[in-house]
N, C-alpha and C positions, 0 to 999 in steps of 0.2 A: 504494500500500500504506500509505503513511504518514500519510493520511487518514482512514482507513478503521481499523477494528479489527482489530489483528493475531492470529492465532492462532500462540503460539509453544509450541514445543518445548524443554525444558532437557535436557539433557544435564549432572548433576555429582552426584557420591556424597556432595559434602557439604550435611547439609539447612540447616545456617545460610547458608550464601552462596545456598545456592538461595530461599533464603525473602527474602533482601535483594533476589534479583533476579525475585524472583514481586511480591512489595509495588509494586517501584519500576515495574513493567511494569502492574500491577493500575492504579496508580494515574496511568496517561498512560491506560486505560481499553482495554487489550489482555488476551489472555487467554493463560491456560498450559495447554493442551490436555494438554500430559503433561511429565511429570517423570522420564527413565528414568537409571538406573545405567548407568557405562560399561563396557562387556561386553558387552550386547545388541545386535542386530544393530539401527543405526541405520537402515539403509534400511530393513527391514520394518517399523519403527516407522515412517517418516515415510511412507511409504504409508500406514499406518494410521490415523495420527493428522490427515494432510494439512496439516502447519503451514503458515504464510504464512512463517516465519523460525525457525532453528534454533541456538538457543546453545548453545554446549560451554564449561563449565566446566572447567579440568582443571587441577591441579597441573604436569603433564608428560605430555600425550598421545602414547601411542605409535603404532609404526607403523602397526598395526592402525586406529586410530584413525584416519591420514590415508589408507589406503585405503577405510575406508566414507566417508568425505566425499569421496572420488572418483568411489566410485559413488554419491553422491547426486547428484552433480554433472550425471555421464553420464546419470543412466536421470531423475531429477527433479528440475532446478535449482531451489535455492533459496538465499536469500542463508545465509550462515553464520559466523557471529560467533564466535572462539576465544578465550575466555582462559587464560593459560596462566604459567605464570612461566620457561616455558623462553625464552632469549635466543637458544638459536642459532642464528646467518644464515643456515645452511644448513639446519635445519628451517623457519624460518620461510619461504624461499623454497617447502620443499616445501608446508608446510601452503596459502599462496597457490596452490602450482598445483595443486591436491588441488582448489580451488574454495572456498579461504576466503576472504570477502569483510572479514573484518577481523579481522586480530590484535593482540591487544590484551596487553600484559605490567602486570604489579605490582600484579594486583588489579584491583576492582572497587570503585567507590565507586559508593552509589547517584545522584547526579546527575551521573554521566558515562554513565551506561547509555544513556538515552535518542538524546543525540545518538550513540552508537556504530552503536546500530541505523540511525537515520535514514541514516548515513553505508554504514554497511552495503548497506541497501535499494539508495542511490542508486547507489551501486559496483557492486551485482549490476544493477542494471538498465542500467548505461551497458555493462558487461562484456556483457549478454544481445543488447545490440540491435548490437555490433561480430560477436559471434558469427554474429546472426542476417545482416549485412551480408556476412559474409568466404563464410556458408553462398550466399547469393545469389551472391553475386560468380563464388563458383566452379561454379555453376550457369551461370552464363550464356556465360561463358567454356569449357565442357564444351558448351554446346549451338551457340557459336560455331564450335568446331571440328568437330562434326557437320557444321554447315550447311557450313564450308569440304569438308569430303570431298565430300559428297554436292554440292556445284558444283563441283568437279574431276571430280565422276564423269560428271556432265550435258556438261560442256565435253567433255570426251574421247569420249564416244559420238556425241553429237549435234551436234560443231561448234560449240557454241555458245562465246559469249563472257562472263564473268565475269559481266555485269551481266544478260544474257539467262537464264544460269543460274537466276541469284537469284530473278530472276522468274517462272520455270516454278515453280519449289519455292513461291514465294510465293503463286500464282494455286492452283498444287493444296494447299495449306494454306488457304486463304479458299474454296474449293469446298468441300472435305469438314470446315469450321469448326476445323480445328486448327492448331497453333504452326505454323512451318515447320521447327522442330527435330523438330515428328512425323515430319512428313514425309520431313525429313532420314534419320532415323532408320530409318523404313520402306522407304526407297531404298534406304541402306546395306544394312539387309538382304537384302534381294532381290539387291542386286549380288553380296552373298557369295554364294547362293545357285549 
């Protein structure tokens, strides 16, 4: 992303601060696809707008505020920069787990903007690919314990042995070209059956 020319979204009612941070973004050679008021419903704007990165200007963002970066989060992750001059530990915990990828206090100066974002980007993107790991992980662990049922169910009918098991499932998953978690799966069914 950081290569490339970003298409960002602002989010702040005020137009001086937003205009320091249109200039300072203009001119690393990114663009401000929109500019909205806090009050509008942020996720149908970022469907709309489709930003690469979403900044929220805000004096004191409320709660409302950190449940639509919730759902921006769940239905269209993108990274999301907060400024804010609220201090406390216990919002800023919540704003992080809302899907803020950096909050930021005491203002904005134009030559800290930049690396925030950069810092940003790279935070949502380490955050995206543990997600995408923990999603994997419990994927294969879920089709692990398919495959263990469905060879307890083969051991118990058929006699067979653990490792005999595994290989029936595996030979009918390589005939009919699928996982052997299909297969597991298509087993199980039928046993309930």
């Amino acid at each position: 992303m950081n290569a490339e020319r970003l298409k960002i979204m602002l989010v702040d009612q005020d137009a001086g601060r937003s205009a320091i941070l249109r200039q300072a973004l203009s001119d690393a050679g990114h663009t401000v696809v929109a500019r909205i008021e806090p009050g509008r419903s942020l996720l149908s704007e970022v469907q709309a707008c489709q930003p690469d990165i979403v900044i929220v200007d805000m004096e004191a963002p409320g709660r409302d505020t950190l449940e639509q970066m919730r759902e921006i989060g769940r239905d269209q992750p993108k990274p999301i920069i907060l400024f804010s001059n609220k201090r406390d530990g216990e919002y800023i915990r919540q704003a992080v787990q809302a899907g803020v990828s950096a909050y930021v206090v005491d203002g904005l100066s134009r030559e800290r903007i930049m690396p925030i974002v950069e810092v940003a980007i790279a935070r949502f993107r380490e955050f995206e690919a543990l997600r995408q790991e923990l999603h994997e992980t419990k994927s294969q662990l879920a089709d692990r314990k398919v495959i263990d049922k469905a060879k307890g169910v083969l051991m118990q009918r058929r006699g067979l042995s653990e490792d005999a098991a595994y290989q029936l499932l595996r030979k009918a998953a390589m005939d009919r070209n699928l996982k052997v978690a299909e297969v597991a799966r298509t087993l199980l069914a039928l046993e309930s059956l």
